[in-house]
C-alpha positions, 0 to 999 in steps of 0.5 A, a space after each residue: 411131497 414138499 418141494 422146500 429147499 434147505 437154508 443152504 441151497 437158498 443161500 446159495 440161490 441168493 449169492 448166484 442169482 444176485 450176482 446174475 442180477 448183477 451182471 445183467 444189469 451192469 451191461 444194460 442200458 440205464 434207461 432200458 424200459 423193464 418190460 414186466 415192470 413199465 414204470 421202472 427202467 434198468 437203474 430204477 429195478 437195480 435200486 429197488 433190489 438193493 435199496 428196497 428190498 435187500 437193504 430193508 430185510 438186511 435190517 429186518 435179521 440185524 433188529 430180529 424180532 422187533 418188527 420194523 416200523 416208520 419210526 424204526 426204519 429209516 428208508 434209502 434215499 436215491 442219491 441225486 444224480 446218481 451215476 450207473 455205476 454208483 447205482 452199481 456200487 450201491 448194490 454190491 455194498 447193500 449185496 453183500 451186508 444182506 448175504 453176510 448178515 444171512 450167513 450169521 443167522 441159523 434159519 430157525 432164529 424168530 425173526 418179524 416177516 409179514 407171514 405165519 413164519 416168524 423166522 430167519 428161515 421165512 426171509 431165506 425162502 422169500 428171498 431166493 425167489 424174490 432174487 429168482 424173479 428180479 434176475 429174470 426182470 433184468 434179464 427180460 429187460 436185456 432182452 436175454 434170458 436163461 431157464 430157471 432153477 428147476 428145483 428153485 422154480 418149483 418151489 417158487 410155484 407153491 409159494 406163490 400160490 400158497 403166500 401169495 395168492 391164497 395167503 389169508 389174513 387172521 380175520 379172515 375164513 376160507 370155505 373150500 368148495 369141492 373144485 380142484 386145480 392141480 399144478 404139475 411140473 413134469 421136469 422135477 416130478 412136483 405137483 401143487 393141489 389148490 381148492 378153489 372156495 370162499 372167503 369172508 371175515 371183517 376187516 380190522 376197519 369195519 368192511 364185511 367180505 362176504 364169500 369172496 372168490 379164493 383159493 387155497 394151496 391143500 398138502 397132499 395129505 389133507 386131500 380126500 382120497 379118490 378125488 380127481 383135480 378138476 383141471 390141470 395145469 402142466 409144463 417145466 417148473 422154470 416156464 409155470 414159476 415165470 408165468 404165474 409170476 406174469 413174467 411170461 405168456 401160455 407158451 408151453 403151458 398145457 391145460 386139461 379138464 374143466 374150462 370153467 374152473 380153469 378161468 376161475 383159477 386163472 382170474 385168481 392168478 392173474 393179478 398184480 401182486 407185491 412181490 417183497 
């Protein structure tokens, strides 16, 4: 059971949730805190999606495949007493190279991303969520929000647990432990394994990890046959995607099975990440 997209539909997730992006944004307050970012306000969350973020893997497909580097990339200044709607302007200018350049590129070309995937096809994924996400900061931050893409969201549930969460570096080894959480979204029929384990390696710096909590995301394929999942996580794609993401709170999220393990996942979970 995959819930992978082709590079058509996240192409077109990234042109229709950046224009809803957009268009939230353009009729909000400048100044308005960003809830789930407390830092930031509306200008600041609408530069750093097209500064940040789109102009930066914009020059990651145009360099494709050297790796960007400080000495290669030249990062955005925000103009000085930038107006809004310059802020604005900026986006639809940064907006539209990104998608262009996105439509020159067949997803298969190799091309530097910070995971296994050294791909056009990774920033296609990466990007339809990163957008997902984003347009729902700005639409918290309007204070109205609309359901995600179910097929979208679903598949944003099994990258960030996969990438995100139980993303391992080259030095480091995962030791899966006999403990199971099941991710269901019941409106798209998709579900996600994850073994909960351990982890250990030696940093490139010296530093020992010594079996670390962790987790890892099992294909269904490589799970032993007649195993039960210790715990269940169920609820719609849109509301598990937000949530895992700290977007929003347990409403609507359903938990059955082992406490223990859960709160084991969850604290897993449950922490800020880089989300680029």
């Amino acid at each position: 059971m995959t819930t992978r997209l082709t590079p058509t539909a996240y192409l077109d997730h990234i042109r229709s949730e950046s224009a809803r992006f957009r268009a939230v944004l353009a009729d909000t307050d400048p100044t308005a805190p960003v809830p789930s970012a407390p830092d930031w306000t509306a200008a600041d969350l609408l530069w750093h999606v097209a500064a940040e973020v789109q102009h930066f893997w914009t020059y990651v497909l145009e360099t494709r495949p050297a790796a960007p580097t400080e000495e290669t990339y030249a990062e955005l200044e925000r103009p000085d007493g930038a107006s809004y709607q310059e802020l604005l302007a900026h986006f639809d200018e940064l907006n539209a190279r990104f998608v262009k350049t996105l439509e020159q590129i067949a997803p298969e070309e190799p091309t530097w991303s910070w995971s296994a995937d050294q791909t056009a096809g990774f920033t296609y994924r990466r990007q339809a969520h990163e957008i997902l996400i984003h347009r729902l900061d700005a639409e918290l931050t309007a204070g109205a929000v609309t359901p995600l893409d179910p097929a979208l969201a679903a598949d944003g549930i099994d990258e960030l647990l996969d990438l995100f969460y139980g993303g391992k570096p080259d030095w480091a080894s995962f030791t899966g432990s006999d403990h199971y959480v099941r991710v269901d979204a019941v409106d798209t029929d998709t579900q996600t394994w994850v073994q909960l384990g351990l982890v250990s390696g030696t940093r490139p710096n010296g530093d020992r990890l010594e079996e670390e909590p962790d987790l890892s995301v099992i294909p269904h394929e490589e799970i032993p046959a007649g195993t039960e999942p210790d715990v269940i996580v169920e609820g719609a794609a849109g509301d598990l995607d937000a949530w895992l993401w700290r977007r929003r709170g347990d409403e609507g999220i359903h938990v059955t099975g082992d406490k223990d393990i859960y709160d084991r996942f969850r604290a897993l979970t449950n922490q800020p990440i880089n989300d680029d």
